[in-house]
KOLKE-14719 format. One record per residue (C-alpha): z, x, y. Coordinates in steps of 0.02 Angstrom, whole numbers. Layout:
N
Z=Z X=X Y=Y
...
***
This chain:
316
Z=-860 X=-415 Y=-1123
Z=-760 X=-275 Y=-1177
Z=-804 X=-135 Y=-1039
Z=-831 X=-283 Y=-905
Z=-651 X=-362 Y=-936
Z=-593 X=-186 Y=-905
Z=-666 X=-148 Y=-763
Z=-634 X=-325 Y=-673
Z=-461 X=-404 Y=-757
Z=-298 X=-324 Y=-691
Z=-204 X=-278 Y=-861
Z=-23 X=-356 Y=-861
Z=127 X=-277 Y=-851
Z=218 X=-255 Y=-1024
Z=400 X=-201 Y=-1056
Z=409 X=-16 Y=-1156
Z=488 X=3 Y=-1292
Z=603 X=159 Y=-1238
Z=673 X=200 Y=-1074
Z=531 X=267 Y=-952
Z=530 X=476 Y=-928
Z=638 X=499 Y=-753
Z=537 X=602 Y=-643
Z=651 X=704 Y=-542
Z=667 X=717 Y=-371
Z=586 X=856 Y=-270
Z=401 X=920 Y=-260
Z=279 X=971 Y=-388
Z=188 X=1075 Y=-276
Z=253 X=1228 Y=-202
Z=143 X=1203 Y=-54
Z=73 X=1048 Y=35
Z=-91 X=989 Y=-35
Z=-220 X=981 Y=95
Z=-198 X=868 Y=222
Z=-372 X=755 Y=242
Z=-504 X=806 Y=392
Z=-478 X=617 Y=481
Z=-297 X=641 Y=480
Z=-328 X=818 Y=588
Z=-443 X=753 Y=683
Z=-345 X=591 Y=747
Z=-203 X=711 Y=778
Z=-308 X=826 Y=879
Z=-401 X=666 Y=958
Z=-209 X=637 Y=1025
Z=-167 X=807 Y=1097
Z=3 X=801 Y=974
Z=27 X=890 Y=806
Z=112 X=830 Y=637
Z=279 X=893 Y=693
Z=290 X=785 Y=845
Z=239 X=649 Y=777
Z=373 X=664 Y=639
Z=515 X=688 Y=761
Z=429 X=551 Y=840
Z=460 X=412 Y=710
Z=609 X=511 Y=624
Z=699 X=475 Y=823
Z=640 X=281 Y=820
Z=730 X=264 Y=659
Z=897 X=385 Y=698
Z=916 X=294 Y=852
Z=883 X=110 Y=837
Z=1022 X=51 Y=726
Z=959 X=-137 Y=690
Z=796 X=-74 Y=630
Z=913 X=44 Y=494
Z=997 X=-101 Y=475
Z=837 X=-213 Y=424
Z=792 X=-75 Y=327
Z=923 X=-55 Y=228
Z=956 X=-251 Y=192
Z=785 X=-270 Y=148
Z=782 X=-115 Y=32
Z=945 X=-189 Y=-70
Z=833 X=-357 Y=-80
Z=703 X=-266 Y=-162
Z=804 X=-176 Y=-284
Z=754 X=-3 Y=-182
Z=858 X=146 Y=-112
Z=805 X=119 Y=84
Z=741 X=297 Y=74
Z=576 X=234 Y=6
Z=547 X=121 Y=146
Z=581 X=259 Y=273
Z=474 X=381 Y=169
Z=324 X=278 Y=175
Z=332 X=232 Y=363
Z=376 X=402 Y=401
Z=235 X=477 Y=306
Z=103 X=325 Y=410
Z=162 X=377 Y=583
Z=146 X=600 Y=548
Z=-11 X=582 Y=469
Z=-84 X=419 Y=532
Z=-52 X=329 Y=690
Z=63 X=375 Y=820
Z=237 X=257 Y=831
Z=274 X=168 Y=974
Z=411 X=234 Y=1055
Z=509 X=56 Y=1059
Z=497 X=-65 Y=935
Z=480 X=-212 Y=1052
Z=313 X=-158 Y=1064
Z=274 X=-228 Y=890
Z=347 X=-388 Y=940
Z=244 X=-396 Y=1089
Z=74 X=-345 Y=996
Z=103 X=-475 Y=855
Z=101 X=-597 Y=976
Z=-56 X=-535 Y=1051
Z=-145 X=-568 Y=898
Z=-71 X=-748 Y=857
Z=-155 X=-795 Y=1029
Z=-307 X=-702 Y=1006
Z=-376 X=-785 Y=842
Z=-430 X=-674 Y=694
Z=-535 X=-702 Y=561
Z=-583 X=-619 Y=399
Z=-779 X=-627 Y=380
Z=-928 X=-517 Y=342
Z=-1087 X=-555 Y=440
Z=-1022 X=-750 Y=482
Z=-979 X=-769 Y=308
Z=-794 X=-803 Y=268
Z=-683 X=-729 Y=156
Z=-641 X=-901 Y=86
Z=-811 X=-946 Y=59
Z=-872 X=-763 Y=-1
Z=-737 X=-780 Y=-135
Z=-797 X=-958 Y=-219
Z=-956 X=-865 Y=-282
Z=-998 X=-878 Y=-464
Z=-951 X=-686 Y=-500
Z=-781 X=-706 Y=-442
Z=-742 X=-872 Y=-587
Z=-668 X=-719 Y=-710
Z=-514 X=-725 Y=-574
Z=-469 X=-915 Y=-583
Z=-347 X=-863 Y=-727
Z=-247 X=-794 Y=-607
Z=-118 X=-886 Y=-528
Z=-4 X=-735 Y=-439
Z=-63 X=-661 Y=-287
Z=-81 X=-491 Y=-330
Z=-173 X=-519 Y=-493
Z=-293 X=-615 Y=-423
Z=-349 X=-518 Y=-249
Z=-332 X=-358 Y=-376
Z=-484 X=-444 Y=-476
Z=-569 X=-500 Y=-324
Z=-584 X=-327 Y=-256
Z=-637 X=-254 Y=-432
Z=-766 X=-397 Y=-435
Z=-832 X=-316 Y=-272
Z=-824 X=-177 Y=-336
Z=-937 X=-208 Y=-482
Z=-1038 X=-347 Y=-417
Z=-1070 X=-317 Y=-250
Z=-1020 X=-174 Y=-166
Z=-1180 X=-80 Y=-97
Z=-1304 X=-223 Y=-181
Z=-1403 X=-354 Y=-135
Z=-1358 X=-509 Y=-228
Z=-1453 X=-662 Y=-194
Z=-1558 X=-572 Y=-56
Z=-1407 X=-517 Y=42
Z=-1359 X=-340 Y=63
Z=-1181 X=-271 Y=52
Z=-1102 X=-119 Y=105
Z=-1063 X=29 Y=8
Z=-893 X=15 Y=54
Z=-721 X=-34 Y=8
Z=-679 X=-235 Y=8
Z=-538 X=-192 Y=135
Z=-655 X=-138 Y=249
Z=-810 X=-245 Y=207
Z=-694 X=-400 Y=241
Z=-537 X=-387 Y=334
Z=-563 X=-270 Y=461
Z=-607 X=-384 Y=598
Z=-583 X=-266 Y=742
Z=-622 X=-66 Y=694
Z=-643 X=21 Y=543
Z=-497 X=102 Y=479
Z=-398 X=-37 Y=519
Z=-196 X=-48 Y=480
Z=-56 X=-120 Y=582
Z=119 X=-114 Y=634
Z=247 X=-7 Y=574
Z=235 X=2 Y=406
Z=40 X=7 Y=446
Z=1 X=-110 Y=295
Z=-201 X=-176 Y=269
Z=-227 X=-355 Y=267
Z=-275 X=-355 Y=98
Z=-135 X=-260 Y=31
Z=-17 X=-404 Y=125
Z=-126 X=-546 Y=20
Z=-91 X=-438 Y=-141
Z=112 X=-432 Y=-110
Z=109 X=-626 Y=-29
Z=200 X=-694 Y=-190
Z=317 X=-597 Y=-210
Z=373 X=-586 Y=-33
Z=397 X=-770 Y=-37
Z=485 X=-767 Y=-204
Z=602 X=-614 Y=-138
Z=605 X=-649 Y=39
Z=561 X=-846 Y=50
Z=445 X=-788 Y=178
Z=270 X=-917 Y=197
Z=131 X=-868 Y=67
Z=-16 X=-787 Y=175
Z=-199 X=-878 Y=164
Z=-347 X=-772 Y=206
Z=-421 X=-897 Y=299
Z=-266 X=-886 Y=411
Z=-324 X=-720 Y=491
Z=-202 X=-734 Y=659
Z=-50 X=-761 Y=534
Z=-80 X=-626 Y=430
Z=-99 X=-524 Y=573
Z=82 X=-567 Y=654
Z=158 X=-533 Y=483
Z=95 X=-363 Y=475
Z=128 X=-334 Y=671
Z=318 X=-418 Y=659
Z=430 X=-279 Y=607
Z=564 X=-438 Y=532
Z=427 X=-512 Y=446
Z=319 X=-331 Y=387
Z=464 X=-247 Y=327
Z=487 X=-350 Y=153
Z=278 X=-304 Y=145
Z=330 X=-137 Y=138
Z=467 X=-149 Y=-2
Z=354 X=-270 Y=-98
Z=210 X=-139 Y=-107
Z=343 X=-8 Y=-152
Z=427 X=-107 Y=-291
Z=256 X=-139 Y=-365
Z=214 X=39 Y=-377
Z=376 X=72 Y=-460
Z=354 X=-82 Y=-589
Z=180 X=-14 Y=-628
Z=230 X=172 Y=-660
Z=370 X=102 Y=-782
Z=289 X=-31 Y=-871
Z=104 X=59 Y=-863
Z=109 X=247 Y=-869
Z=346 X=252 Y=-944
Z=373 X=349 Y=-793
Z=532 X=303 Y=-681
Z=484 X=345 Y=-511
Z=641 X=275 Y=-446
Z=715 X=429 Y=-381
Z=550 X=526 Y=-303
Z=519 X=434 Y=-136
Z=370 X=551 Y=-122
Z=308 X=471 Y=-256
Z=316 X=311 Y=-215
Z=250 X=364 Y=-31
Z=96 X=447 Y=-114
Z=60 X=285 Y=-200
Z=95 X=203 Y=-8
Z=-18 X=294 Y=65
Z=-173 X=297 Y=-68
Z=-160 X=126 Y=-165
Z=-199 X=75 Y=-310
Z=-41 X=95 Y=-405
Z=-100 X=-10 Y=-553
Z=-281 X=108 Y=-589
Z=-172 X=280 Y=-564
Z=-33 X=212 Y=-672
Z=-172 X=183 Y=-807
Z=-278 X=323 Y=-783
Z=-106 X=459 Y=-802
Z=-77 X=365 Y=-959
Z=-229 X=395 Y=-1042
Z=-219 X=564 Y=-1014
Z=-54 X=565 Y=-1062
Z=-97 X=485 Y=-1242
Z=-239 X=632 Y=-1257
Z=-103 X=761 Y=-1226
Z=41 X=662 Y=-1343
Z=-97 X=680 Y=-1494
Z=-142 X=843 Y=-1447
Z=47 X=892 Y=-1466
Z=67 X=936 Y=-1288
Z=194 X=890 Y=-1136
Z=158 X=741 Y=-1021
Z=93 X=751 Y=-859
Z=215 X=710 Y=-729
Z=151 X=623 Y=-558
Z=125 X=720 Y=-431
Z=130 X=703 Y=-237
Z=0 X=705 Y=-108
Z=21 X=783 Y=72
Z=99 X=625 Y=129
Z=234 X=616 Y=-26
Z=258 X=803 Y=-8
Z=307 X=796 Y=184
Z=428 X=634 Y=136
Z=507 X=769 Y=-16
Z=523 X=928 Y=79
Z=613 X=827 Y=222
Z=721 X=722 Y=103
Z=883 X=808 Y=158
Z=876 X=762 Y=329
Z=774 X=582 Y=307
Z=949 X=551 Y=223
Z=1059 X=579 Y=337
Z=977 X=406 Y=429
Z=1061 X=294 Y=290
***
């Protein structure tokens, strides 16, 4: 079971022993790391360029007060410096989608989807139902949210994903996209553009923090408005966040408290948990080897959210 209970059990979260390594603030990179080919091509697809589409969101944030405002309470709930929150929906609407130039838009779209119906299924069959399949009895231990949809997508992962199991064929693809995507591929909504899945993961502790409903993935519409609704997305955002940071500290002793790239980077590419693991490894191998830690580093999302730090700032 050894390799298996790896692969598919989410490993918990255990307190250190000595204060986690702060990693400072500012870039690791002296230049930008390559920015992906879909990212270029959805800005070119939109006649714009990365610059306008920063100013873009950076002039939804300077001038709508209440959202700061929202921001910035929901930030304190969290036990985060606002920054973070602003880094990470910043770093969505350069490199991503475009912002809508008004937030009542948001408002107006999450309603759309309420009255439209959604539903999480691949091929007719249901998430629910997918989900009560023999493989996936290793994840009844879990009770939280985000332990047990982390298991249920390494399950996929190792079970199904591009097989045929009992004469059906799945997709070599992620369980994001196999599963809740029930519109287009590539699929993430509202402003802090958060993925279905990822909202499923953070539903506990939103409630707990927030005292916001738990999410059920056989309620597609609802978790659809939540991710639409910038009152009700917002603590999705911080939750996701404050994860990454718990992970870094308790997983891999780092403090990434103070780097909102950091925490951006881990916005934008997921899997906080796996990366926090795999830097630890390596940085055992280099503690027995007698040599310095690695430090994490940003992406070209985090790095944009560092280099402008100054003036993201000056909104808070």
């Amino acid at each position: 079971m050894g390799l298996l209970a790896a692969t598919i059990f989410p490993i918990a979260f255990c307190e250190t022993a000595s204060a986690a390594i702060l990693v400072p603030p500012g870039n690791r990179h002296v230049e930008q790391p390559n920015i992906p080919g879909a990212s270029a091509k959805r800005t070119r697809a939109l006649k714009t360029t990365y610059e306008a589409k920063y100013r873009k969101i950076y002039n939804l944030l300077k001038t709508d007060g209440r959202l700061r405002t929202k921001i910035k309470s929901t930030a304190a709930a969290y036990g985060l410096d606002p920054i973070h929150i602003a880094g990470a929906i910043v770093g969505e609407h350069t490199y991503n989608v475009d912002v809508y130039d008004r937030l009542q838009t948001y408002y107006v779209k999450a309603m759309a989807y309420v009255r439209q119906g959604v539903s999480f299924d691949y091929k007719g069959e249901s998430i629910g139902a997918f989900v009560k399949k023999p493989e996936f009895s290793v994840c009844s231990q879990f009770r939280d949210s985000y332990s047990l949809w982390d298991c249920r997508e390494n399950v996929w992962n190792a079970k199904f994903r591009g097989k045929t199991v009992d004469g059906r064929s799945y997709p070599n693809n992620r369980f994001s996209a196999v599963f809740f995507q029930p519109f287009y591929a590539g699929q993430t909504f509202g402003l802090g553009q958060i993925n279905p899945l990822t909202a499923l993961q953070m539903s506990d502790m939103v409630n707990r923090i927030s005292g916001l409903p738990k999410l059920d993935a056989d309620g597609g519409n609802v978790v659809y408005k939540t991710i639409m609704d910038p009152d009700l997305t917002l603590p999705y955002v911080a939750a996701t966040l404050k994860h990454a940071v718990d992970a870094y500290r308790q997983i891999a002793d780092f403090d990434i408290s103070k780097n909102p790239g950091i925490t951006a980077t881990l916005y934008n590419t997921g899997g906080a948990d796996s990366r926090a693991r795999d830097l630890a490894r390596k940085n055992a191998s280099r503690k027995a080897a007698g040599e310095e830690p690695l430090l994490p580093q940003e992406n070209y999302y985090g790095w944009l959210v560092n280099d402008r730090l100054d003036e993201l700032k000056t909104l808070f």
